[in-house]
Structure formats: C-alpha cells, structure tokens
N, CA and C atoms as an extended XYZ file, in Angstrom:
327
Properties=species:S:1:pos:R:3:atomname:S:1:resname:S:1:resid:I:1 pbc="F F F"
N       112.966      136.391      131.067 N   UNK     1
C       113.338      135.645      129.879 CA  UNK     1
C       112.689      134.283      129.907 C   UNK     1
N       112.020      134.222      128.637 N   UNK     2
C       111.906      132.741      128.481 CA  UNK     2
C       112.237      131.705      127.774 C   UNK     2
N       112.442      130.170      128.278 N   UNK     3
C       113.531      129.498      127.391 CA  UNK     3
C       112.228      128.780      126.627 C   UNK     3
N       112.208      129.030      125.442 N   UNK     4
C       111.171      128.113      124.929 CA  UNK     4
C       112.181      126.951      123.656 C   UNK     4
N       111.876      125.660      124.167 N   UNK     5
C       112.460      124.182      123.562 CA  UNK     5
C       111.375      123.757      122.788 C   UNK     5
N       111.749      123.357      121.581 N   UNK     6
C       110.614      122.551      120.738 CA  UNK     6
C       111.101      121.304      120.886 C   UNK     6
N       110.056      120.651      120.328 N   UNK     7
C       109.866      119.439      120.606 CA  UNK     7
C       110.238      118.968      119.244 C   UNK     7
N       111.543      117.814      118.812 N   UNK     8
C       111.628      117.211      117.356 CA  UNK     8
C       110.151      115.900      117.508 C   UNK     8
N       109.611      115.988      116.885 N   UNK     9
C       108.825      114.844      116.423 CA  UNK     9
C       109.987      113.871      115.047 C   UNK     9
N       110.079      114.550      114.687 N   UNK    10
C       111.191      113.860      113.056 CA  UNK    10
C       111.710      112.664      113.580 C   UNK    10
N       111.770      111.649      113.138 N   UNK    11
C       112.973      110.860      113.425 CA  UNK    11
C       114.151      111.047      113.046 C   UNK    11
N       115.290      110.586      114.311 N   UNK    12
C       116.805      110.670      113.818 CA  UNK    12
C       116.942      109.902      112.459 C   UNK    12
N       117.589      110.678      111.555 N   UNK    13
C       118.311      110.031      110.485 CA  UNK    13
C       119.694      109.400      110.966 C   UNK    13
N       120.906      108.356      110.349 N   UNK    14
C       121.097      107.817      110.769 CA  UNK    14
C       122.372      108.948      109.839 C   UNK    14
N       123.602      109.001      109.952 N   UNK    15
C       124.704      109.335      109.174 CA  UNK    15
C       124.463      108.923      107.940 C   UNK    15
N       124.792      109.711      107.156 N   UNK    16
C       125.032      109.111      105.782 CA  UNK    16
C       126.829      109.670      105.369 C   UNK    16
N       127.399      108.456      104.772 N   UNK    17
C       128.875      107.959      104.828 CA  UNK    17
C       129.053      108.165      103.465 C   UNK    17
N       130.110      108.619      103.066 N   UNK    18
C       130.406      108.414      101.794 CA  UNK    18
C       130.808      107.090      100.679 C   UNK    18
N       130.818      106.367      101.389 N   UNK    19
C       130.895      104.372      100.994 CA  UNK    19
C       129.437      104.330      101.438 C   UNK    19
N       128.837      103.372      100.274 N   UNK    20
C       127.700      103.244      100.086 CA  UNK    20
C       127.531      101.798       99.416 C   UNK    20
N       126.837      100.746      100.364 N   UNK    21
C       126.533       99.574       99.915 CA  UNK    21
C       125.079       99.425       99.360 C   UNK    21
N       124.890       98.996       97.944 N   UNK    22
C       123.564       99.441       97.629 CA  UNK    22
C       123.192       97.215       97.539 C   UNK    22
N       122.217       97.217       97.825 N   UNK    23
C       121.568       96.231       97.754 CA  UNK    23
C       120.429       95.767       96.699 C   UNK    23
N       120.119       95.369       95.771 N   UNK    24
C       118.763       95.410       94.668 CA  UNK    24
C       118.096       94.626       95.568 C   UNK    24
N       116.954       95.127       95.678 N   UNK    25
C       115.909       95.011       96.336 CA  UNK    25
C       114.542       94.435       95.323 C   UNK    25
N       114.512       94.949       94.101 N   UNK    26
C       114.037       94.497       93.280 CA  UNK    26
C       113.220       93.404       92.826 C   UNK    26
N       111.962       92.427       92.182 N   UNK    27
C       111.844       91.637       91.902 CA  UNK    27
C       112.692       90.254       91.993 C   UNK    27
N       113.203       90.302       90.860 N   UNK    28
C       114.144       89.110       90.542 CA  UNK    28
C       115.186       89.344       91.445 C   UNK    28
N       115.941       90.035       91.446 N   UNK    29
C       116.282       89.558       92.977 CA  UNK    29
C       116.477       89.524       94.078 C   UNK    29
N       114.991       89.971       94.398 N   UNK    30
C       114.262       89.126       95.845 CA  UNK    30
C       113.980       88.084       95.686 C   UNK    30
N       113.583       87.258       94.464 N   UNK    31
C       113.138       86.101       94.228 CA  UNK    31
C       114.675       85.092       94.828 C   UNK    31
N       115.782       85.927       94.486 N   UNK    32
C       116.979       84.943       93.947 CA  UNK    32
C       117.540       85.212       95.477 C   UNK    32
N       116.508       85.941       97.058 N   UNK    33
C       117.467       85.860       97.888 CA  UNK    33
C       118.037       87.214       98.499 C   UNK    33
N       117.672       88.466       97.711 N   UNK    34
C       118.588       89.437       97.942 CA  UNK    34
C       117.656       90.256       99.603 C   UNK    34
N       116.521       89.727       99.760 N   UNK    35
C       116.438       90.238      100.838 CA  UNK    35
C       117.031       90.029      102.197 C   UNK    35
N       117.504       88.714      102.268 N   UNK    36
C       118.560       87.932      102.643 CA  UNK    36
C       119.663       88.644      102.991 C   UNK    36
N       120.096       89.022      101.418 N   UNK    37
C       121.670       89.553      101.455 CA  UNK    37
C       121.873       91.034      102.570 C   UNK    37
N       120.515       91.743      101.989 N   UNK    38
C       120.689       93.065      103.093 CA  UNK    38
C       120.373       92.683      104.281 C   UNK    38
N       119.705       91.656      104.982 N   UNK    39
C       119.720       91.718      106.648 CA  UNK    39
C       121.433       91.180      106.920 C   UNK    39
N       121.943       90.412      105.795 N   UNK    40
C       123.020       90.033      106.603 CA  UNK    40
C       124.272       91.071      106.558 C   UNK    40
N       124.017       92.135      105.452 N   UNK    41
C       125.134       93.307      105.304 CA  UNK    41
C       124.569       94.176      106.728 C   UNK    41
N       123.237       94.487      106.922 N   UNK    42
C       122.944       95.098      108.121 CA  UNK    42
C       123.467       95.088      109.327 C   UNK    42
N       123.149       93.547      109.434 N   UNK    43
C       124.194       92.487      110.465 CA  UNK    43
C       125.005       92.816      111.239 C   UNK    43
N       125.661       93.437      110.662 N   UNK    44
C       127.891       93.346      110.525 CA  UNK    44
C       127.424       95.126      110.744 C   UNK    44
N       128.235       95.454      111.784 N   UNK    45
C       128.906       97.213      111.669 CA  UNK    45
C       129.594       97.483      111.289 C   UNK    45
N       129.379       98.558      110.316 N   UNK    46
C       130.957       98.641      109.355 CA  UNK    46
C       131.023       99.665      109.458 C   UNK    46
N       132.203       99.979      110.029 N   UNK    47
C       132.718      101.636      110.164 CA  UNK    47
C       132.294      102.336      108.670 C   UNK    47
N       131.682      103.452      109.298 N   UNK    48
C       131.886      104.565      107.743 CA  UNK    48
C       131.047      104.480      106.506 C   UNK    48
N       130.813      102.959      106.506 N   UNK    49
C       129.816      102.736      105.771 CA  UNK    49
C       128.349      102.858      105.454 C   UNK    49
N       127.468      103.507      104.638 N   UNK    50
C       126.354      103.189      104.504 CA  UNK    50
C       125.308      101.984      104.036 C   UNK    50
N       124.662      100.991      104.228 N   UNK    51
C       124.259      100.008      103.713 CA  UNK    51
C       122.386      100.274      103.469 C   UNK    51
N       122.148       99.969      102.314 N   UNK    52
C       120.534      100.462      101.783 CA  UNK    52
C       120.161       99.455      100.793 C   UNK    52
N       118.919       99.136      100.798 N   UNK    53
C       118.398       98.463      100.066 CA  UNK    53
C       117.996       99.603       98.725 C   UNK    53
N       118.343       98.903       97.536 N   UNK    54
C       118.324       99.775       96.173 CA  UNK    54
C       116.750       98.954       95.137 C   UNK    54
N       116.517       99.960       94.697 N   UNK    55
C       115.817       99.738       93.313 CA  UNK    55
C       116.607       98.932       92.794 C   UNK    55
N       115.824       98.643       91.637 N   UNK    56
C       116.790       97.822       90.514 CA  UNK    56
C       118.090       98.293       89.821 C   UNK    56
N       118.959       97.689       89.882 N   UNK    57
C       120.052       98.028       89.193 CA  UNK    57
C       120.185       97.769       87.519 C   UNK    57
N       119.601       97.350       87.030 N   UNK    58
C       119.133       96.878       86.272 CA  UNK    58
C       120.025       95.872       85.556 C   UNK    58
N       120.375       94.863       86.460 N   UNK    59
C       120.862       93.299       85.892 CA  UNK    59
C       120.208       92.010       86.376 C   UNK    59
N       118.731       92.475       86.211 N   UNK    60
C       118.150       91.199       86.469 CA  UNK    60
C       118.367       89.899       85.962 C   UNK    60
N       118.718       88.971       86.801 N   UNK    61
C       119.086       87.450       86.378 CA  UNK    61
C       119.826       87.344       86.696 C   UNK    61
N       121.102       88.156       87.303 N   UNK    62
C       122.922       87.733       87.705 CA  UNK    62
C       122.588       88.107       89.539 C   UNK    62
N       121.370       88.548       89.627 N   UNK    63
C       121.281       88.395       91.401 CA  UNK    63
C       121.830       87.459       92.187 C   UNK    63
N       121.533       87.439       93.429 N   UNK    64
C       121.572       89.224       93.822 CA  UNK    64
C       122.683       90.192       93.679 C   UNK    64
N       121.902       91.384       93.149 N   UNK    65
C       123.324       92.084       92.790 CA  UNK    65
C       123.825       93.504       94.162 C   UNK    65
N       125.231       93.619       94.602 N   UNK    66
C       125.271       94.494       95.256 CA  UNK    66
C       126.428       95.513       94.558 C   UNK    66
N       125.722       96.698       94.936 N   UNK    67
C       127.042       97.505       94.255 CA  UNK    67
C       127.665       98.640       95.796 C   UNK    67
N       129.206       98.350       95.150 N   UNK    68
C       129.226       99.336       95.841 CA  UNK    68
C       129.650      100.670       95.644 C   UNK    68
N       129.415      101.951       96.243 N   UNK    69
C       129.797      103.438       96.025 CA  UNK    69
C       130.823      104.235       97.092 C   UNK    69
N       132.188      104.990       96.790 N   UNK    70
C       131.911      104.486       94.808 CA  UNK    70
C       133.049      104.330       94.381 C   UNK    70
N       133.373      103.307       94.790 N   UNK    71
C       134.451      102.152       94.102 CA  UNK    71
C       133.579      101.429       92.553 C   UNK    71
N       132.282      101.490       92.838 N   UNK    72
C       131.651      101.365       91.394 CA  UNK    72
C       132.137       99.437       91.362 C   UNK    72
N       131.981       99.047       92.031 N   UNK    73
C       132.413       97.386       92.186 CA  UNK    73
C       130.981       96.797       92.506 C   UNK    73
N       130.592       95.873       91.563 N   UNK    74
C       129.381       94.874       91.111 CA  UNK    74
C       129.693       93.744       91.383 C   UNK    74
N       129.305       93.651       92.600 N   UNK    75
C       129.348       92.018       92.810 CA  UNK    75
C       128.125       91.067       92.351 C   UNK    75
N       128.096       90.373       91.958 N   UNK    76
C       126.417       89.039       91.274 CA  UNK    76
C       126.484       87.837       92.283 C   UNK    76
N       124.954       87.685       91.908 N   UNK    77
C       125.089       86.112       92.979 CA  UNK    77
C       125.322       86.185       94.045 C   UNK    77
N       124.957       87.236       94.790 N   UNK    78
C       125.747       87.516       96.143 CA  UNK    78
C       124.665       86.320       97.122 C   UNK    78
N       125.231       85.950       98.298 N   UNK    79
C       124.450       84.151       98.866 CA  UNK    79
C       124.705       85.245      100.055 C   UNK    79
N       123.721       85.349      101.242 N   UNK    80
C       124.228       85.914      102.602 CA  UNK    80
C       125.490       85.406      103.672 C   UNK    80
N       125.526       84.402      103.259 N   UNK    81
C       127.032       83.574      104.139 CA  UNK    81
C       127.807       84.036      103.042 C   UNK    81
N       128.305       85.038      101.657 N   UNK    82
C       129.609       85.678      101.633 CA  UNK    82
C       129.876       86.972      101.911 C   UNK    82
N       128.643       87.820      102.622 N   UNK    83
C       128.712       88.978      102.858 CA  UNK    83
C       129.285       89.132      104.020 C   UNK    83
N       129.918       88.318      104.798 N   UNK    84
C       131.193       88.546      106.081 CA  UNK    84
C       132.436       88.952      105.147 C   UNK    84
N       132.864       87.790      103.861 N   UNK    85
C       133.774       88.132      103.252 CA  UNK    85
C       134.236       89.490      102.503 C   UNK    85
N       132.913       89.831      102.062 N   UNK    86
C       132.560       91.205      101.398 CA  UNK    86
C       133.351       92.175      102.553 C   UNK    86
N       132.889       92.382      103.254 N   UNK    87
C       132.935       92.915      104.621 CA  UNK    87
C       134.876       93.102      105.074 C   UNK    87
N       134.881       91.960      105.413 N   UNK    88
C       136.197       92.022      105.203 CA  UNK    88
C       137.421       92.638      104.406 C   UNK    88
N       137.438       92.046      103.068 N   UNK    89
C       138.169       91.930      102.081 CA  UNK    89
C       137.908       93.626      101.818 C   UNK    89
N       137.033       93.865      100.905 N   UNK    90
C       136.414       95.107      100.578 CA  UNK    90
C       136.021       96.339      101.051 C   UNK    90
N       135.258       96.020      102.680 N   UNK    91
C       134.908       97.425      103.161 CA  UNK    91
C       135.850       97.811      103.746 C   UNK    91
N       136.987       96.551      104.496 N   UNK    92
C       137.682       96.727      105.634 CA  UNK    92
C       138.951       97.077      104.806 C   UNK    92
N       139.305       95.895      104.073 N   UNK    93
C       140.873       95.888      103.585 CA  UNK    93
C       140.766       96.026      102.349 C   UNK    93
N       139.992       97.055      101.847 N   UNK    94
C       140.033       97.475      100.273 CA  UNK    94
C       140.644       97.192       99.478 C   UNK    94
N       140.238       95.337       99.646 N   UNK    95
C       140.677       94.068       98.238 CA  UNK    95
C       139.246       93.910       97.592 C   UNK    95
N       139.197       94.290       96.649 N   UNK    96
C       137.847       93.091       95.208 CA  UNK    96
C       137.886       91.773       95.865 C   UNK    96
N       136.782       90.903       95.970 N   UNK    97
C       136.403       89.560       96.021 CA  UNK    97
C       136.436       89.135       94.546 C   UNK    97
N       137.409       88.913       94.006 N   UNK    98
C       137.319       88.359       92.201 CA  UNK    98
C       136.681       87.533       92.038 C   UNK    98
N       136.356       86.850       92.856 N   UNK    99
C       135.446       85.759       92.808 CA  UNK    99
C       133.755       86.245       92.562 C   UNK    99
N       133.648       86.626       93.082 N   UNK   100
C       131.995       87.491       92.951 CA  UNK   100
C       132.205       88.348       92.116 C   UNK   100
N       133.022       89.103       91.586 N   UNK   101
C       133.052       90.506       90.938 CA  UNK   101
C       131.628       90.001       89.573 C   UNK   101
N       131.429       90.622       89.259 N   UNK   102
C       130.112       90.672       88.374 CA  UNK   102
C       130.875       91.085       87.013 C   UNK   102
N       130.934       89.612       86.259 N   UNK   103
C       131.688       89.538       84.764 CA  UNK   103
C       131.520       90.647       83.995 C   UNK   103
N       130.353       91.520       83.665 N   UNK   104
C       129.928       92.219       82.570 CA  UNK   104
C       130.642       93.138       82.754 C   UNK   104
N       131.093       94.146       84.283 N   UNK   105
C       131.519       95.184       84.404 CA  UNK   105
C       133.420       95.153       84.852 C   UNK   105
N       133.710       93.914       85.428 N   UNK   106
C       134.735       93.434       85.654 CA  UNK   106
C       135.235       91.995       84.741 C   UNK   106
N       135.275       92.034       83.390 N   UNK   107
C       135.331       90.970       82.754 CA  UNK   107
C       136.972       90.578       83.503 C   UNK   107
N       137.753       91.189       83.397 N   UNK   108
C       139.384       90.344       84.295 CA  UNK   108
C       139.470       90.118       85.419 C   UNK   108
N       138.484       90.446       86.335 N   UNK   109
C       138.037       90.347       87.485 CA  UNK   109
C       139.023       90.878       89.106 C   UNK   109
C-alpha cells in the first residue's frame, strides 16, 4: 500500500463569521482616512467577527463609512481612535454608538 499526500499550495483562508464588518475602501473615503479605519478594526480581535475592506458603499462624502452585517448599522465619519468603542459597545455588547450612527439610515439614531 501506498500513502500518497498532496501537497496544498492554496493559501489558508481565514474563517468567515457570520458578523461582518465592512470597511469602504473606496476613493473618497480613503481620501477622508478610511484606510486608517480598517488597520485599526484589524487591530483589535474580535471574536466571531469578520472584518474586510469594502468597495464603495455608495455614500461618498459622510466617510469613512463602516457597515456592519447584518445588523445593517451605518456608522459615518468613522476617525480610527473610535473603532475601540465600536468594538466594544457593538461587536461585544450589542449597543449602537448613536453617536456615529449614519443620519440617512438611522435618522433617531
């Protein structure tokens, strides 16, 4: 008998989680910072979570925008020193940051 083993060349994929932090990666806002925002969501280990840099979401000008899935929660303006809070509040203790919530989709916030 022979044991024949292949060899993976592929790289490991990493889990994919059903919470999904999407990041716009986009033009405008990269301009406004958002590449920023994903090294610092990277940062932080968050149980369960997935974190990815996204295409455009298409709300250019209220950058950086992060959404998340799929609580469907739009945060704007996101600055990398509030993505600990994000983190916290939201991934951990599944509270909204009303403060960031992104007016158009959360006008009562």
């Amino acid at each position: 008998m022979n044991s024949i083993s292949k060899s993976s060349n592929s790289p490991v994929t990493p889990p994919v989680y059903p919470r999904c932090v999407r990041v716009c990666q986009n033009r405008t806002c990269r301009k406004q910072g958002a590449a920023k925002v994903l090294v610092a969501f990277e940062a932080i280990s968050i149980p369960e979570v997935t974190v990815t840099g996204s295409s455009c979401l298409g709300q250019c000008g209220n950058g950086p925008m992060v959404l998340v899935l799929p609580d469907m929660v739009w945060y704007s303006g996101v600055h990398p020193s509030e993505v600990p809070l994000v983190v916290e509040k939201h991934l951990v203790n599944n509270q909204r940051v009303t403060k960031m919530l992104y007016y158009r989709f959360h006008p009562q916030g």
